[in-house]
C-alpha positions as CSV (number, residue, x, y, z in Angstrom):
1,X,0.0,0.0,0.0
2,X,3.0,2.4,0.8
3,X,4.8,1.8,-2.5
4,X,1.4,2.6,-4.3
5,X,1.2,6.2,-2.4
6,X,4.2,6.7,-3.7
7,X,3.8,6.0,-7.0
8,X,0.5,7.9,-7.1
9,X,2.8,10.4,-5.1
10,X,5.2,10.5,-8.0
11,X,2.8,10.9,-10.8
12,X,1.2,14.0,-9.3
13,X,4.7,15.7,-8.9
14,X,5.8,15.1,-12.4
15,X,1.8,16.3,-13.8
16,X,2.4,19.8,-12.0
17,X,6.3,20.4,-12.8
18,X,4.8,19.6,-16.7
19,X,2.0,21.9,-16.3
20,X,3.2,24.7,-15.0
21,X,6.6,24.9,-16.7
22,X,5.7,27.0,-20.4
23,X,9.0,26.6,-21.7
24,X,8.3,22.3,-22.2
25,X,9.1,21.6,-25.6
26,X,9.0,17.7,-27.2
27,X,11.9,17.1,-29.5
28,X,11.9,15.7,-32.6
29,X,13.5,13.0,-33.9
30,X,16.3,14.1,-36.3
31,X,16.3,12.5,-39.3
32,X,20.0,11.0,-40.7
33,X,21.4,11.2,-44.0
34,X,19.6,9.1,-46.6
35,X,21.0,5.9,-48.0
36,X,20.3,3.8,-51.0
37,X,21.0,0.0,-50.2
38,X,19.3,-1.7,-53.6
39,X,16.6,-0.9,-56.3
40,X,14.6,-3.7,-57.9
41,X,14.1,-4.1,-61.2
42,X,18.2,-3.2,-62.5
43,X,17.2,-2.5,-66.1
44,X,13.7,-1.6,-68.3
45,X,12.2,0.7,-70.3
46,X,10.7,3.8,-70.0
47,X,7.4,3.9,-67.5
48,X,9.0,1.2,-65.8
49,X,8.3,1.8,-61.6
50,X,11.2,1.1,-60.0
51,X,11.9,0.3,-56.1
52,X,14.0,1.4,-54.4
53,X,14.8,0.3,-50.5
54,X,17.5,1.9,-48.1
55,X,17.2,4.0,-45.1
56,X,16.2,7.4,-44.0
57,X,14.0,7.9,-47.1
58,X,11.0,10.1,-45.6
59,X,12.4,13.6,-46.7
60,X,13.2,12.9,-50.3
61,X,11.4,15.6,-52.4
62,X,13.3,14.4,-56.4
63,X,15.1,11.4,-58.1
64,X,17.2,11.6,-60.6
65,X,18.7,8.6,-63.2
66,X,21.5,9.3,-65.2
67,X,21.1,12.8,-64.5
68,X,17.3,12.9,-65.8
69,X,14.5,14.0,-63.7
70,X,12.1,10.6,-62.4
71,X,9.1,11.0,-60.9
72,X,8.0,9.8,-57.0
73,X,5.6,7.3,-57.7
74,X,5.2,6.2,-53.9
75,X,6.6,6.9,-50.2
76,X,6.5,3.5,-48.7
77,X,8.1,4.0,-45.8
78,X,11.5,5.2,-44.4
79,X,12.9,2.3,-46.1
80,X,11.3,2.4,-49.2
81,X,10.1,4.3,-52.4
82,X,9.2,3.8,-55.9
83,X,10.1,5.8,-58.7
84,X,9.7,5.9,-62.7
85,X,12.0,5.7,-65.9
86,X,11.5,9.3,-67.7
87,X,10.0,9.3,-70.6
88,X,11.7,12.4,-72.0
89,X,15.2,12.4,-72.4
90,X,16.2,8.6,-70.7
91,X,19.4,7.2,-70.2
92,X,20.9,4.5,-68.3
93,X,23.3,5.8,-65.2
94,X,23.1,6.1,-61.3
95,X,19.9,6.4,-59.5
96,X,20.0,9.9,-57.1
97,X,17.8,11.0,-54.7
98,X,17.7,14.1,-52.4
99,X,16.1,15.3,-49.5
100,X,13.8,18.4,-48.5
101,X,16.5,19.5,-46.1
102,X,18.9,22.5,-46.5
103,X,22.3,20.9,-46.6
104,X,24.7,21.6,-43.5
105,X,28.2,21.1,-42.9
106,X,27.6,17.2,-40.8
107,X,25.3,15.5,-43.0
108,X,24.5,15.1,-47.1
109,X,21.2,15.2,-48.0
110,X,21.7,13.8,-51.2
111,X,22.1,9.6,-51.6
112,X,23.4,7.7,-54.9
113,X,23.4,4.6,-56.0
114,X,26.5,2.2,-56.2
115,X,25.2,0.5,-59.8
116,X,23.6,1.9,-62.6
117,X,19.9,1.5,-64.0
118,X,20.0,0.3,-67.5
119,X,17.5,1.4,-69.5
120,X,16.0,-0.9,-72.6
121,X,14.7,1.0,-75.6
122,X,12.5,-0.9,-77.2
123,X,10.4,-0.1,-80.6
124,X,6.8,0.8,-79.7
125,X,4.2,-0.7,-82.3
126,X,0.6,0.9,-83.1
127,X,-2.0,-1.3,-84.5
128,X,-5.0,1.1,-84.2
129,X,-4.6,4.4,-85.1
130,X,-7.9,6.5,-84.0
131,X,-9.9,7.7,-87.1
132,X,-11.1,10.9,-85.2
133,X,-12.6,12.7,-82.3
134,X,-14.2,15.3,-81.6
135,X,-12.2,18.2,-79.6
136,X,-12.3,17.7,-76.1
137,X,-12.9,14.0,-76.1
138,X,-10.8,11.2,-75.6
139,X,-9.5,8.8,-78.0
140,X,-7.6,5.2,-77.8
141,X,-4.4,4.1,-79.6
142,X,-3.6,0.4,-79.3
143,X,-0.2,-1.5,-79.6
144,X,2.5,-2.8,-77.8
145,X,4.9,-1.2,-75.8
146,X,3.4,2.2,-75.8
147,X,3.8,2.8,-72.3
148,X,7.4,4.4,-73.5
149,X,5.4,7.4,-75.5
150,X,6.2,10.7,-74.1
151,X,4.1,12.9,-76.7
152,X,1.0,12.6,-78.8
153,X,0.3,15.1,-81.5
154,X,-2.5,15.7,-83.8
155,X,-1.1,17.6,-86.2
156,X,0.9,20.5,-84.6
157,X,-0.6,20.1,-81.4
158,X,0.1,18.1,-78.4
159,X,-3.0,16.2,-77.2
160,X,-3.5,15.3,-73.2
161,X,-2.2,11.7,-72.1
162,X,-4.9,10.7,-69.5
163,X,-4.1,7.1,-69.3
164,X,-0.9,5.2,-70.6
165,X,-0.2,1.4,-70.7
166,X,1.7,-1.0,-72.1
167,X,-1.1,-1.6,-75.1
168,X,-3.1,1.7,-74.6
169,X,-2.8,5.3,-74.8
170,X,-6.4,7.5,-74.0
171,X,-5.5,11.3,-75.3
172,X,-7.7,14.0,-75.3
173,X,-8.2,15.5,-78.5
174,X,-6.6,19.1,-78.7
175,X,-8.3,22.4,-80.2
176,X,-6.8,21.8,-84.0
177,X,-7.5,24.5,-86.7
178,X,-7.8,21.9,-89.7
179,X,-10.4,19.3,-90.3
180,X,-8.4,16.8,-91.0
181,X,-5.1,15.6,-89.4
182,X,-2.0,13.2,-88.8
183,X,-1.7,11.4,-85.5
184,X,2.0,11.1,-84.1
185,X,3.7,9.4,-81.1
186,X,6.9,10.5,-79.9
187,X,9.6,8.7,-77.7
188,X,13.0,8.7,-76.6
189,X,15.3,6.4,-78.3
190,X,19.3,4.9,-77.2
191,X,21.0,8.2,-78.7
192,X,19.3,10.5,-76.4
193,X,17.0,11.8,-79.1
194,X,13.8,11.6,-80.0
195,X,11.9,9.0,-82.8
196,X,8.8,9.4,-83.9
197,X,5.6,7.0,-85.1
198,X,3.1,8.4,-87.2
199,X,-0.4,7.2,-88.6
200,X,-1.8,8.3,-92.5
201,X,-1.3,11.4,-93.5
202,X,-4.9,13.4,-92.9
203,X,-6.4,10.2,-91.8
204,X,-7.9,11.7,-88.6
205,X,-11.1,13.4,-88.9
206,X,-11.5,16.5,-86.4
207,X,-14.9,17.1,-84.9
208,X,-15.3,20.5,-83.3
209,X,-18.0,22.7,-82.0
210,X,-19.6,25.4,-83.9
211,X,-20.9,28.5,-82.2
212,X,-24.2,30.1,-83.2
213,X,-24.9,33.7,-82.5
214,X,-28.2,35.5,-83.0
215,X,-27.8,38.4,-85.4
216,X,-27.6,42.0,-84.3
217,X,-31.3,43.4,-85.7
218,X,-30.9,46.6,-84.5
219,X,-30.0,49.3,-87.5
220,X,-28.0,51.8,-84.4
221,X,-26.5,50.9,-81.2
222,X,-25.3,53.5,-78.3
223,X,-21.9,53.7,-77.4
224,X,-20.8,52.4,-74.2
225,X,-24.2,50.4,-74.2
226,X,-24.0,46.6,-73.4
227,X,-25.3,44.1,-76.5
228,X,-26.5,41.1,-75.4
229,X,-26.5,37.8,-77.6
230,X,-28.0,34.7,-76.9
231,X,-27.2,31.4,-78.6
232,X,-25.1,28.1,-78.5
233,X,-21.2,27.1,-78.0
234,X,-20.7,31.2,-77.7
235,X,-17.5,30.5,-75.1
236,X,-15.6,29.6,-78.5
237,X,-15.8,33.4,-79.6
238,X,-13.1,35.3,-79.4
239,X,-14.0,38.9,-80.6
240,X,-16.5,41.2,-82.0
241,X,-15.2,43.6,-84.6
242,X,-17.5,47.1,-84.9
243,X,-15.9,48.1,-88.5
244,X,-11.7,47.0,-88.4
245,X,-11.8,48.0,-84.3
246,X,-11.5,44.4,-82.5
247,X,-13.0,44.1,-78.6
248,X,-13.2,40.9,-76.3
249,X,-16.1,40.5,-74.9
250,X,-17.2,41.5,-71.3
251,X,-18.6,38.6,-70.5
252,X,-19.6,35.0,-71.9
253,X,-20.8,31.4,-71.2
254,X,-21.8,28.8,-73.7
255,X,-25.1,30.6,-74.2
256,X,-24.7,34.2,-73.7
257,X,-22.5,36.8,-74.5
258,X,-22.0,40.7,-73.4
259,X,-20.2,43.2,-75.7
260,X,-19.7,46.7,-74.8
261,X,-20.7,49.1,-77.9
262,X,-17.1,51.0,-78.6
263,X,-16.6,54.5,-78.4
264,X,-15.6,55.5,-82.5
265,X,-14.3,59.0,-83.1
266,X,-17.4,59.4,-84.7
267,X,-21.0,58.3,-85.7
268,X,-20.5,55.3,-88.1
269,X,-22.0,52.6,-90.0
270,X,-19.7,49.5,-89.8
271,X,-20.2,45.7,-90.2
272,X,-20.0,43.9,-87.3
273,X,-18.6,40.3,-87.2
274,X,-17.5,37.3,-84.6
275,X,-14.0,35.8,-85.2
276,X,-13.6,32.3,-83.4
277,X,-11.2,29.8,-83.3
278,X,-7.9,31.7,-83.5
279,X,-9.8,34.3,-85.7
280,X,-9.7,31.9,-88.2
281,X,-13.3,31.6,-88.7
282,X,-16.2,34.4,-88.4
283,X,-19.6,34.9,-88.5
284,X,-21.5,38.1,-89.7
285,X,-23.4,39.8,-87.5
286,X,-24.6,43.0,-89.2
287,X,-23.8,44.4,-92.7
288,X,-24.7,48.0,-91.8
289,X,-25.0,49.2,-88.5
290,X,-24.7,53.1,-87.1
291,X,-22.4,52.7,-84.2
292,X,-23.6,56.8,-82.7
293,X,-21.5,58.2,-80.6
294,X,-23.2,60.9,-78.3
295,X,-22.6,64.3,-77.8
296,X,-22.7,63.8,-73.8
297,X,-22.1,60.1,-71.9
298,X,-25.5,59.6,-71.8
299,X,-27.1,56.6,-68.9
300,X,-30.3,56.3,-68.7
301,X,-31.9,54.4,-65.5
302,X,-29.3,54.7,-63.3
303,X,-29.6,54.2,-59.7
304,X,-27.8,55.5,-56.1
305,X,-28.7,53.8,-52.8
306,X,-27.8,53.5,-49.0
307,X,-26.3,50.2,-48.3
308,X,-29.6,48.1,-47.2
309,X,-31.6,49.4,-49.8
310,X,-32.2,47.7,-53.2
311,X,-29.7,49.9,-54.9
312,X,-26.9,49.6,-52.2
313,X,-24.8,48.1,-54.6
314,X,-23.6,51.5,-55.9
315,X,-23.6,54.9,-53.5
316,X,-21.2,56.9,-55.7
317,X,-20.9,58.3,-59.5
318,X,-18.3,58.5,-61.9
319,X,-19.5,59.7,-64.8
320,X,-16.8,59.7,-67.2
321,X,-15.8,56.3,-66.0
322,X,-13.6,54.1,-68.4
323,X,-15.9,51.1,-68.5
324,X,-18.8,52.8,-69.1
325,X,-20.5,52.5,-65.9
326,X,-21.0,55.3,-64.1
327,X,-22.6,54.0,-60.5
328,X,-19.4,52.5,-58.6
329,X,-19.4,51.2,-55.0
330,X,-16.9,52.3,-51.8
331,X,-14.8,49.8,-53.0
332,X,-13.2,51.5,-55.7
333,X,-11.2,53.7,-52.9
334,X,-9.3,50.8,-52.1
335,X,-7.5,51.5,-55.4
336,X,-5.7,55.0,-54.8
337,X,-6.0,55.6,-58.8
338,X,-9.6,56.0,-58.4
339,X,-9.3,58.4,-55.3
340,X,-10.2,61.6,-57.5
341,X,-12.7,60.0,-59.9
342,X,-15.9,59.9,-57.7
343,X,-17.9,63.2,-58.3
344,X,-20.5,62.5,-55.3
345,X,-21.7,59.6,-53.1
346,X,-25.4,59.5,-51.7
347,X,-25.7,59.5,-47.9
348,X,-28.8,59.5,-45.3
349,X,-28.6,62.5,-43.1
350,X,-29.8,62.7,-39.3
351,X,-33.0,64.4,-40.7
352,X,-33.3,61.6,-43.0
353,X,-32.9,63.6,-46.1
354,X,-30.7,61.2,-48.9
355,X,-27.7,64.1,-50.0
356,X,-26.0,64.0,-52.4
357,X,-22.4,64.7,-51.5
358,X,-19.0,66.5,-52.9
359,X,-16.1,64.4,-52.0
360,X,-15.0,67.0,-49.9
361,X,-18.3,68.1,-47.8
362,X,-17.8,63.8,-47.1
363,X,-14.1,64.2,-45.9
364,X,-12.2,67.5,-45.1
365,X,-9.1,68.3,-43.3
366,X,-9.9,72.2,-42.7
367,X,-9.8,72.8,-38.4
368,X,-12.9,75.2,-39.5
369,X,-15.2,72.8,-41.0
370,X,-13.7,69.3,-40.0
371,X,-15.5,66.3,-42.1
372,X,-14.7,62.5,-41.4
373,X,-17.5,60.7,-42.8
374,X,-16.1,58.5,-45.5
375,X,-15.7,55.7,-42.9
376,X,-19.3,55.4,-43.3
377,X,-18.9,54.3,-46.7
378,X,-18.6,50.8,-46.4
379,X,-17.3,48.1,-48.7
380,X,-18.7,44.5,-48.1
381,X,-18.8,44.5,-44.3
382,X,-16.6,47.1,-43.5
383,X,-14.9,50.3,-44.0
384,X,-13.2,51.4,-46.9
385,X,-9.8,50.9,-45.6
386,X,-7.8,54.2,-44.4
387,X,-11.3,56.1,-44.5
388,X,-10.0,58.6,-41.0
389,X,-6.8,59.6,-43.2
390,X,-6.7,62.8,-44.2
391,X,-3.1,62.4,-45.8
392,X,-3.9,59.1,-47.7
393,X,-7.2,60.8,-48.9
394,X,-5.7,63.8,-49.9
395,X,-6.8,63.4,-53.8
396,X,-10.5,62.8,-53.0
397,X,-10.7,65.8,-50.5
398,X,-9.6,67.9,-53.1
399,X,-12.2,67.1,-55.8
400,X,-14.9,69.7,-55.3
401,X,-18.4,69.0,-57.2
402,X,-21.0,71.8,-56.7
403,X,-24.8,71.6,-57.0
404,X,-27.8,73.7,-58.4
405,X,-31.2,72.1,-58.7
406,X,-33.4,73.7,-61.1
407,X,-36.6,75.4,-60.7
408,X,-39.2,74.1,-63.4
409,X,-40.9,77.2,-63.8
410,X,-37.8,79.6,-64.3
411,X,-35.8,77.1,-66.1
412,X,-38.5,75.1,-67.8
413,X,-36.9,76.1,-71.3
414,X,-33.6,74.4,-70.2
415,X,-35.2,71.7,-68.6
416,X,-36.9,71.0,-72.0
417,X,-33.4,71.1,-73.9
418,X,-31.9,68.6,-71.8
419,X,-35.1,65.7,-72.0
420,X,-35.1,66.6,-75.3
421,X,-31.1,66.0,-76.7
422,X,-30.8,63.1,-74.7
423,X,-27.5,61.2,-75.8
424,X,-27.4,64.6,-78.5
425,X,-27.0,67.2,-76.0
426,X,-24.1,68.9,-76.5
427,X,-22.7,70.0,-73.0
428,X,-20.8,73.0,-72.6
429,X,-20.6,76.1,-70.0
430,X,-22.2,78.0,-71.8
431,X,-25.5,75.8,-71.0
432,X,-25.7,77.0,-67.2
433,X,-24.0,80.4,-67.5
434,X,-27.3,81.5,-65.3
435,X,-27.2,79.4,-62.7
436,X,-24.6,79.9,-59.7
437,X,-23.8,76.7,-59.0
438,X,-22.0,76.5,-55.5
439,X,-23.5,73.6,-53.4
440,X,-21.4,71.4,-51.7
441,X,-24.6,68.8,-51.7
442,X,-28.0,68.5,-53.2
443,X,-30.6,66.4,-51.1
444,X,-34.3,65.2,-51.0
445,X,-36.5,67.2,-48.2
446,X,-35.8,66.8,-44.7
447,X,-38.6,64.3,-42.7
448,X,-39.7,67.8,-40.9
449,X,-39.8,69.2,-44.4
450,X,-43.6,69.4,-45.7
451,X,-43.7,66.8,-49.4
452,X,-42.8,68.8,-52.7
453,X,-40.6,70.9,-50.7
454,X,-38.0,71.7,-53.7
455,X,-35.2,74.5,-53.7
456,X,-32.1,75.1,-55.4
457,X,-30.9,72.5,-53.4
458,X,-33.8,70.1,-52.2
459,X,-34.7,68.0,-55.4
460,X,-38.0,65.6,-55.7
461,X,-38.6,63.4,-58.6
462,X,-38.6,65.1,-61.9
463,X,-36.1,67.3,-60.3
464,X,-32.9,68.4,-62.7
465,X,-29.9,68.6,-60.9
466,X,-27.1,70.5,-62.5
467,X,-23.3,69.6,-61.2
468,X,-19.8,70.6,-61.8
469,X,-17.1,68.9,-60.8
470,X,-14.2,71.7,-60.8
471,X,-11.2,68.8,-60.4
472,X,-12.1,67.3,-63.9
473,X,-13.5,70.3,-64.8
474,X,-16.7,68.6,-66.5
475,X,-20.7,69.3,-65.8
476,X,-23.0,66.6,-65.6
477,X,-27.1,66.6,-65.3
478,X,-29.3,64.4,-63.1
479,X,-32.7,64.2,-64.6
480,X,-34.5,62.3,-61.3
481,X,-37.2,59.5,-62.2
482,X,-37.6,58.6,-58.9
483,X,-37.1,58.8,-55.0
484,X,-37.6,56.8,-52.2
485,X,-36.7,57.9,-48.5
486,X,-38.0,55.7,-45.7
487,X,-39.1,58.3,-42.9
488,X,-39.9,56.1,-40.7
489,X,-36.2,55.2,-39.5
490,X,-35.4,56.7,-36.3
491,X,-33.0,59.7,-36.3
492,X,-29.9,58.3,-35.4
493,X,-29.7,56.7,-38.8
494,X,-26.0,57.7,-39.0
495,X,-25.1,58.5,-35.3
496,X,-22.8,55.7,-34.3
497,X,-25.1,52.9,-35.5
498,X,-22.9,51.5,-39.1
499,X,-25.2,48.6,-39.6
500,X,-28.1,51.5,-39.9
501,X,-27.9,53.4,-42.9
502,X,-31.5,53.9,-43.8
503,X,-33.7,53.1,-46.4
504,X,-33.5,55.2,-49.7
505,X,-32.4,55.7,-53.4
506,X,-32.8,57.4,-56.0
507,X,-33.3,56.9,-59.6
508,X,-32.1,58.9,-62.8
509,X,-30.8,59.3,-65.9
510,X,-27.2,61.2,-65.7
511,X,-25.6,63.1,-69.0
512,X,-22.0,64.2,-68.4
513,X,-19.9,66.1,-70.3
514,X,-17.2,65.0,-72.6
């Protein structure tokens, strides 16, 4: 009974000096030099798996024989591994292998053999060529000792070996230009080079998908507008070409595809086409079509919204924007590039009006009229990164866009000129000499505001609100179809509370200066 006490006596003392001292550590077991004691078969051809035993074997990360790179088949165990013959390049010679480990002055990390693997080159023999296939698909060639093949072609292009044995080869049939086509097996022969087997000349037959694309019907498309095209096999086109102009498109699956209308330096018919497999083929999809390019960037039904409304997918503008999209999200300020391209973002006030803001009414430096709110602008589920600083932000603080909504009774001539030239309006200073046009923010009436309130800066729908954006030195025009504020969110829509931004959009059609 006394020598179990102090056993049990023992075992506690050693649990609490483990426990409580941090610094424990369990060593690992080092691992010695590796060592090659035999390898079984001595000779064979290529694709042969050879094993090979010895000791210390766990780390090895490449083989070599004769110098040419084998492949690991198998890690047995410490004591054993399997390797191939290389296809590519074989020649008889010592068997190497080497470990993972950085080398070090006590130990090599690298083990050779004390014989040489003699490699066998036998003649491979085909007996059934494959008569075609279509691209994509596998096909069989049958023989005897094809297991040595390192390369299939069809024609000038190499094919995919997915299985290989001693009387089969399964390749899958590479994209080939031509119809027609010669089947070819390469393989390494005794001189170090390469020989080669091939089938009839011509004698396979390709088989390959052919796309079919709707035609455009439309006699004029917009610049910068998206054309949509619906059909089959449309992932095997390449390009659209408006005139001798080539695009890729913007998007594309096997039975849709987007193009983005191109900007011409100026309104022309063109023929538009489809070029597909290595612009080798096309298809025509208009003769004659007006390509017009506007006197204004022109988008109509746009839409700004806080982030949980239906629009919160885009809160800012850029209206000259390269892609041709002018509603962007937060996100874009991740890229410093973009930092002076936003000309406003919309943003739900404390007296739940929806503003419209100038970059710098969202985030100024000035001690006089400090503004820090472009960490409210959120991209995915959380601030734009660097949002609090100034410094970073220094571009997008100094882009100033001013505001002037205007009256429909005093400037229901210009109101009329704008609905009226559209994508045609030609946009110049001269348009707004009138108007004084020096709001750092536009917005929608206030929830204490009485409905239809409108100023020169309070818009409703069918509002027209005039901007100028003094950085790029452009104008641009909001013709509003549609607002929506939700007044019944509590006032501290933007007081502390991120995940509340508020309920509201609006809708529009913007024209922008060139």
């Amino acid at each position: 009974m006394k020598n179990k006490l102090h056993y049990f006596i023992l075992l506690f003392v050693l649990a609490a000096l483990t426990g409580c001292n941090e610094k424990l550590s369990i060593e690992t077991e080092i691992q010695g030099a590796p060592e090659i004691s035999e390898f079984t078969p001595t000779s064979g051809k290529a694709g042969t798996e050879i094993t090979v035993k010895g000791s210390n074997l766990r780390d090895i990360v490449s083989a070599t024989i004769g110098g040419v790179e084998s492949q690991i088949l198998y890690k047995l165990s410490q004591q054993e591994i399997v390797i191939i013959v290389p296809r590519e390049g074989t020649k008889s010679g010592k068997i190497v292998l080497a470990t993972s480990r950085k080398d070090d002055a006590g130990e090599s990390t690298r083990a050779e053999s004390a014989q040489s693997f003699s490699v066998t080159y036998p003649t491979p023999r085909v007996t059934d060529f494959p008569k075609g296939g279509r691209v994509g698909n596998n096909v069989e060639i049958l023989g005897a000792d094809l297991d040595i093949i390192s390369k299939v072609f069809m024609g000038d292009e190499e094919g995919e070996i997915i299985y290989q044995s001693e009387k089969e080869i399964a390749v899958k049939v590479p994209f080939i230009i031509d119809d027609e086509a010669t089947v070819s097996l390469k393989y390494a022969n005794q001189t170090g080079g390469e020989s080669e087997i091939k089938g009839e000349s011509g004698d396979f037959i390709v088989e390959k998908d052919e796309p079919e694309i709707e035609k455009v019907d439309q006699e004029s498309l917009m610049e910068r507008s998206l054309l949509t095209l619906g059909g089959k096999n449309l992932n095997l086109i390449e390009y659209i070409y408006f005139g001798e102009e080539k695009y890729a498109p913007v998007s594309q699956d096997g039975n849709t595809i987007v193009f983005r209308v191109p900007t011409l330096p100026e309104t022309r018919t063109v023929k538009i086409k489809v070029t597909y497999y290595r612009e080798t083929k096309e298809i025509i999809l208009s003769d004659a079509c007006e390509v017009i390019r506007m006197k204004n960037l022109f988008s109509a039904n746009q839409a700004i919204g806080t982030r949980n409304s239906k629009y919160g997918y885009g809160s800012m503008l850029n209206g000259n924007s390269a892609d041709g999209n002018p509603i962007c999200t937060p996100c874009v300020l991740k890229e410093e590039e973009n930092f002076d391209k936003i000309d406003f973002a919309g943003y739900v006030n404390s007296g739940l009006d929806f503003a419209l803001n100038s970059p710098d009414a969202i985030l100024n430096p000035d001690p006089a009229n400090t503004k820090n709110n472009l960490k409210n602008y959120w991209c995915g589920t959380a601030a734009v990164p660097n949002a609090e600083n100034f410094t970073i932000f220094a571009p997008f603080t100094a882009v100033q866009t001013r505001f002037y909504v205007l009256n429909p009774t005093t400037h229901a001539a210009l109101i009329e000129q704008i609905r009226a030239g559209r994508d045609q309006l030609e946009i110049t200073p001269s348009l707004f000499t009138s108007l004084n046009i020096t709001k750092s923010s536009a917005r929608t009436r206030k929830s204490t505001e009485a409905a239809g309130t409108v100023s020169e800066q309070i818009f409703d729908k069918g509002s027209v609100v005039v901007f100028y954006n003094n950085h790029k030195d452009k104008y641009g025009i909001l013709d509003i179809l549609d607002v929506f504020v939700d007044y019944s969110q509590t006032n501290n829509i933007n007081n502390g509370d991120k995940n509340n931004q508020g309920i509201a959009y609006i809708t529009f059609d913007v024209y922008y200066q060139r």
